[in-house]
C-alpha positions, 0 to 999 in steps of 0.5 A: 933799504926802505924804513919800514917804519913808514910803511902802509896799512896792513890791509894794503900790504896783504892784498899786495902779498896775494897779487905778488905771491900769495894768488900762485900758493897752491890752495889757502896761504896758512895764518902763520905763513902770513903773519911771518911774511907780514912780520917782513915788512914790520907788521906785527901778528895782531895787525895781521890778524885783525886786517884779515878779518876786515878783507875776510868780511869784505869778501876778498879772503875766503877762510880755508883748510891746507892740505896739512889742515892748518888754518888759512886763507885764499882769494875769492873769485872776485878778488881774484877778478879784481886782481887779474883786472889790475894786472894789466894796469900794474904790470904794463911794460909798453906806453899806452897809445891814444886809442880813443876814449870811453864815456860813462853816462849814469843815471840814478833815480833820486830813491837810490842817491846814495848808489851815485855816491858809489858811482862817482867814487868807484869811477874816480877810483878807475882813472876816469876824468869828469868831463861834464857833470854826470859824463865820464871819460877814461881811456878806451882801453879801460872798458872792459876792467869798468864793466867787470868792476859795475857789473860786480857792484851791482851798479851796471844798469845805471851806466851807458857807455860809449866809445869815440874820439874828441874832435874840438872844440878845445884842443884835447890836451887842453881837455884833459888837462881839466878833466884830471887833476894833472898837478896832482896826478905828477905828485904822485909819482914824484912821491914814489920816485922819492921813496923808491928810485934810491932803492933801485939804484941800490939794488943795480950797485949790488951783485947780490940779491938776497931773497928776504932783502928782495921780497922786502923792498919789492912788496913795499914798492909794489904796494907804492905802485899798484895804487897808481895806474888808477891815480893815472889811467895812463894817458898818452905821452903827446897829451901830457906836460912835457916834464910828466914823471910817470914814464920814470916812476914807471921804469923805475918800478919796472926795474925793481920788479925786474931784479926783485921778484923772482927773488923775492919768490924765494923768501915766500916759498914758490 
């Protein structure tokens, strides 16, 4: 169903294994369990292998003993926080409400420059906007997922946050329509839908659903997907163009979790 020749890093695909199945094993994922459910997806045993040493040295994977003794690896308590905090993103089956907005205000002593740097990039990364230099703005309801992500950074004692609502003197459409990169942002989704959508139709033609098939097709997706409710911090739907894609490549993920993973549980062994 997808080409597999034209699939992610490695490294993304083993984090999206653990937020899909790999967090439910009871105790660590066994290295030979890994490299077959990698080898799934068409990464081979050395990919694998070298790509656990790099999530291992960033703290993510933490090297473990099962039960039977065999050598492996579990999540580390603030992968496991990263990922519980990218659920409510990820999974989310209800369209975001104009709840408001929070704003990050940082300041950084020139001595410590480089940390604006991680700043910028790791409130990019979590959907913010920029809506004046050094002011940053997201939906509300991303407050808490930001201040888990500062305070494991060590970042937290530069940034004030404050929550409230736009009042003009630009129509906030037209505001967030520069606080984003709009355009961007709908490629985005048009990206996943063109590599994705086909599949589901695929899958809703089908009365069957076997498990290696399932798990294949919705790792793939899930790895396209998780990445973009932080690309598109989900704004609502009345402050967005009229034809924006993100309503369908959501339904379309949803679909293909909705069919998929059960199914695909089956091939990991849960």
């Amino acid at each position: 169903m997808i080409n597999v020749s034209d699939q992610p890093a490695p490294r993304s695909l083993i984090v999206t294994l653990y937020g899909a199945y790999g967090r439910f094993v009871p105790g660590p994922v066994p290295v030979a369990e890994l490299i077959r459910l990698l080898a799934a997806v068409g990464v081979d045993a050395p990919s694998v292998r070298s790509s656990v040493s790099r999530l291992k040295r960033r703290g993510l994977l933490v090297p473990a003993r099962t039960a039977q003794g065999a050598a492996g690896y579990e999540l580390s308590a603030d992968a496991r926080q990263l990922l519980e905090d990218g659920d409510r993103r990820i999974y989310a089956t209800v369209p975001p409400e104009d709840e408001g907005w929070v704003l990050a205000v940082f300041s950084v002593p020139e001595s410590e420059r480089q940390k604006r740097h991680v700043l910028r990039s790791r409130l990019s990364g979590l959907g913010f906007g920029t809506a004046a230099p050094g002011v940053w703005i997201a939906p509300a309801r991303l407050y808490e997922e930001t201040r888990h992500t500062l305070e494991r950074l060590g970042l937290a004692e530069y940034v004030d946050f404050f929550r409230g609502a736009h009042l003009g003197f630009a129509a906030t459409a037209d505001a967030v329509a520069r606080w984003w990169d709009l355009a961007r942002i709908a490629k985005e989704h048009e990206a996943f839908l063109a590599r994705h959508e086909e599949v589901l139709r695929t899958w809703e033609g089908r009365a069957d659903t076997p498990p290696e098939e399932a798990y294949r097709d919705y790792l793939l997706a899930l790895d396209s997907w998780r990445h973009l409710p932080y690309t598109d911090p989900g704004l609502p739907a009345a402050l967005l163009p009229g034809d924006w894609p993100g309503a369908r490549s959501a339904a379309v993920f949803q679909g293909l979790h909705a069919r998929l993973r059960d199914a695909g549980a089956a091939f990991v062994g849960l």
